[in-house]
N, C-alpha and C positions, 0 to 999 in steps of 0.2 A: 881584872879584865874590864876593858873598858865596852860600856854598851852599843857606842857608837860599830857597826858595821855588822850587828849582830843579824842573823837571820828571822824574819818575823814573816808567818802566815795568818792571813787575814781570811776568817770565815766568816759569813754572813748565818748567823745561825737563828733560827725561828723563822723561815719563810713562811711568803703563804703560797701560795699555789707559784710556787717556784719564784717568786717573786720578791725584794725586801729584803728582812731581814735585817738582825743586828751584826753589823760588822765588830770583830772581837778580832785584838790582839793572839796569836797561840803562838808561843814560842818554847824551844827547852828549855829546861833548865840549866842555868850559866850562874856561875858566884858573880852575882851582883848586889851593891845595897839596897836598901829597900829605897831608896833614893831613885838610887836608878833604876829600879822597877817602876816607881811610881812615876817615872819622867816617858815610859814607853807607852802608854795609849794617851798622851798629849802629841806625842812624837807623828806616832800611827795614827788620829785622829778617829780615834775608839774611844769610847765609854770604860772601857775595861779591857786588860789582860791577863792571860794564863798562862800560866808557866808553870810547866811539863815534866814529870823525871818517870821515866819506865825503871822498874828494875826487873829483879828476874821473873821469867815466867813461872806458874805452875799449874798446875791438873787444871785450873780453871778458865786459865788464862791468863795474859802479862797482870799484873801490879803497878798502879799510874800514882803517882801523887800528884797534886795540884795544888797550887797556893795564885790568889785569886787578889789583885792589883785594881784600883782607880788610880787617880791623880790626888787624892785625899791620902791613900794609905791601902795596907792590904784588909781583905774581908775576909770575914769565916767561910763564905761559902760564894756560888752565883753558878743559877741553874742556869740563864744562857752559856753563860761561861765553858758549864760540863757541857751539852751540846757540842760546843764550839771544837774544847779538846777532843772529845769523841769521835766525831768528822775529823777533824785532822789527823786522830792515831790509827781512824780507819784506812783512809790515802795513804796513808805512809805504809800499812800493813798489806791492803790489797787484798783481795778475793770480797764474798761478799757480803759475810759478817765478820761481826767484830764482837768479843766482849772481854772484859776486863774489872779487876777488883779495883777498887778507886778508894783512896787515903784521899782525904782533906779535913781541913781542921776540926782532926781529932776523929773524927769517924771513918769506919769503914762501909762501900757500899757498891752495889755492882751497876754498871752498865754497860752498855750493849749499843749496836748498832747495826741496820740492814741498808747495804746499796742497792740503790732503784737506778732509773737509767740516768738522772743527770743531777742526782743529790741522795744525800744518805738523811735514813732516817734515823735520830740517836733518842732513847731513851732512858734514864733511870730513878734509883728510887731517892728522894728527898730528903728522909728518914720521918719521924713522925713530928707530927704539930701540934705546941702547944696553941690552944683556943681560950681566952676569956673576953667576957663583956668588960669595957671598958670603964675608967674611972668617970666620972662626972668633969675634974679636971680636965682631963686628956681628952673629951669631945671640944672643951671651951678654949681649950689654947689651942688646937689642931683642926677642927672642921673651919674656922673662922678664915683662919690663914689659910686654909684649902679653897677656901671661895665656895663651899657649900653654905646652901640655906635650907634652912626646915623645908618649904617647900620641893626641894632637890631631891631631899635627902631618904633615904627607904628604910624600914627597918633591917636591923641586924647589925649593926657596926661589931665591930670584932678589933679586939687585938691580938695577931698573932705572930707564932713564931717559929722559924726551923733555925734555931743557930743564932736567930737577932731579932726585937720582934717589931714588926712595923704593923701600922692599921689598914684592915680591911675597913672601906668605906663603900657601901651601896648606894647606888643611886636611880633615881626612878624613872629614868628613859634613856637611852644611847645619847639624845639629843642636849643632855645634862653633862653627859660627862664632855661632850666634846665642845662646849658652850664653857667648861673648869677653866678659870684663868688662878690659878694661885697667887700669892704675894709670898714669893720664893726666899724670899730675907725672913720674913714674920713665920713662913714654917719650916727652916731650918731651925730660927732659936726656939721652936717651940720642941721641932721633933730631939735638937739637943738635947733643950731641958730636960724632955722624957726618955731619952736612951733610944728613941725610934730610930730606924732603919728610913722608915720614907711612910709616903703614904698609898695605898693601892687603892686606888676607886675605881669600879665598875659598875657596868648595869646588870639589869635583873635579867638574869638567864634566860634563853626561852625553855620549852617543854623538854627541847634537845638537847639543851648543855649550851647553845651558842650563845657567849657574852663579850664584850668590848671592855677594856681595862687602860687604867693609864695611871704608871707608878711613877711619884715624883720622890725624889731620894738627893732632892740638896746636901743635907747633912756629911755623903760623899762622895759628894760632888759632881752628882748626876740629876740637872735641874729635872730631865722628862727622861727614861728610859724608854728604848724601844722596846725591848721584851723583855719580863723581868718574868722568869720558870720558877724560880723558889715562894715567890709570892702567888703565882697561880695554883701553884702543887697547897698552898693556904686554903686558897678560896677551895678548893676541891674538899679540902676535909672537910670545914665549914660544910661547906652544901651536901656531901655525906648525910647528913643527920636531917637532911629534908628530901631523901629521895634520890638526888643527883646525884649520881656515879660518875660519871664521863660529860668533861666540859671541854671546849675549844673556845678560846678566848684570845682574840682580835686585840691586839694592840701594833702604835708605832703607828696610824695613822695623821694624825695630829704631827710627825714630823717627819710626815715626806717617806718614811718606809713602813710598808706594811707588814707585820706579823703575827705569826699565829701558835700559841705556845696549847699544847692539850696538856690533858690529866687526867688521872684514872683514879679514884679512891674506893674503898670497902663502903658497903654503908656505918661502919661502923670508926670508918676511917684509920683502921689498924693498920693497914698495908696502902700505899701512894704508890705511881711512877709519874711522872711526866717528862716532857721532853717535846723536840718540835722536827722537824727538815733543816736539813743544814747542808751549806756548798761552801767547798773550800774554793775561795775563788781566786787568790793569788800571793807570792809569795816576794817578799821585798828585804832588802837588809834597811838596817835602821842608818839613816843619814849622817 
């Protein structure tokens, strides 16, 4: 089957107060190569697609798989992504919640969704996060090419991971991170060499959980993400262990959309959900 004419709905998924958002390819599942999967948010002028297969329902609700596309290749996983699909199986399902058992690479895991009056709100869980401090190496090939300097920089760097692991990078005013210019060529080979995912820098929470993030993920092929959820459902365990349960974190203004991804963790960070507001906003066949 050929991809051309296929049907693709485009969610805005992680607003913020109704606003923004990362627009994400959601489409069903169709026998296409991964060729032609990875040729559909170049197409759809998305960051990312998902692609959908309901199977049969039971006692707890439908059964969704998902397998999750760049323009690089497919990923293990991508929390705006589930958002995205979530909003879309909610629309298509109708009434005012939604919840569902979710397969993607390799795990199983649940979530859920509630309609408000002009966007749904989807939720689920992450699975758990590996956390360690960093090598010596992997600050000096990767903060340099992040365009971080000692004086930027805050304690706690982290490497972590749900499924692939990228660096948590703190920093120590809002006005730092949105001042980050990267050298996008010098930390792709760097984030190669180390097997990373990207890099996620933010500032220092306030008292409330409120923090600003901005994940850069050249490696594939996502110079800036607008909202990147598996990477904040990170930062959530991380700050677990300092108090902070519940964060909301501001990202995608540095390009022109604004988003807001939460998360929820244990203080002990056993149990995560996150997830954000999501609007299905319109539906187009591929060109």
């Amino acid at each position: 089957m050929s991809r051309h004419g296929l049907p693709v709905t485009i969610v805005r998924a992680c607003l913020r107060d109704g606003q923004g958002g990362s627009p994400t390819a959601v489409l069903d599942e169709a026998p296409l190569s991964d060729d032609e999967r990875r040729r559909v948010p170049a197409a759809m002028g998305t960051s990312h697609a998902v692609f959908v297969s309901v199977h049969d329902s039971r006692r707890g609700g439908p059964v969704v798989s998902l397998r999750f596309f760049t323009a690089e290749g497919e990923l293990p996983g991508c929390g705006h992504g589930t958002v995205a699909a979530l909003a879309f199986l909610a629309e298509r399902a109708g009434g005012r919640e939604y919840r569902a058992t979710i397969h993607a690479a390799g795990r199983v895991f649940t979530g859920w969704s509630v309609r408000e009056n002009t966007h749904v709100n989807a939720a689920f869980d992450p699975g758990p996060v590996d956390l360690r401090r960093p090598t010596a190496i992997e600050c000096d090939l990767v903060l340099p090419a992040l365009g971080v300097t000692p004086g930027t920089l805050a304690p706690g760097t982290r490497v972590a991971s749900v499924g692939r692991s990228r660096l948590l990078v703190p920093l120590a005013t809002r006005s730092a991170l949105t001042t980050l210019s990267p050298d996008f060529e010098r930390l792709r080979a760097a984030c190669d060499r180390l097997g990373f995912l990207g890099c996620y820098a933010y500032s220092a929470p306030t008292p409330s959980g409120r923090a600003a993030a901005r994940m850069f993920a050249p490696s594939i092929g996502v110079a800036e993400d607008i909202a990147n959820a598996n990477s904040t459902a990170c930062l959530a365990a991380h700050l677990a262990g300092q108090g902070i349960s519940d964060i909301a974190v501001d990202m995608g203004d540095s390009l022109g959309s604004p988003s807001t991804i939460t998360a929820t963790a244990q203080h002990d960070a056993s149990g995560l959900l996150c997830g954000g507001a999501a609007d299905v906003a319109r539906s187009i066949r591929i060109p």
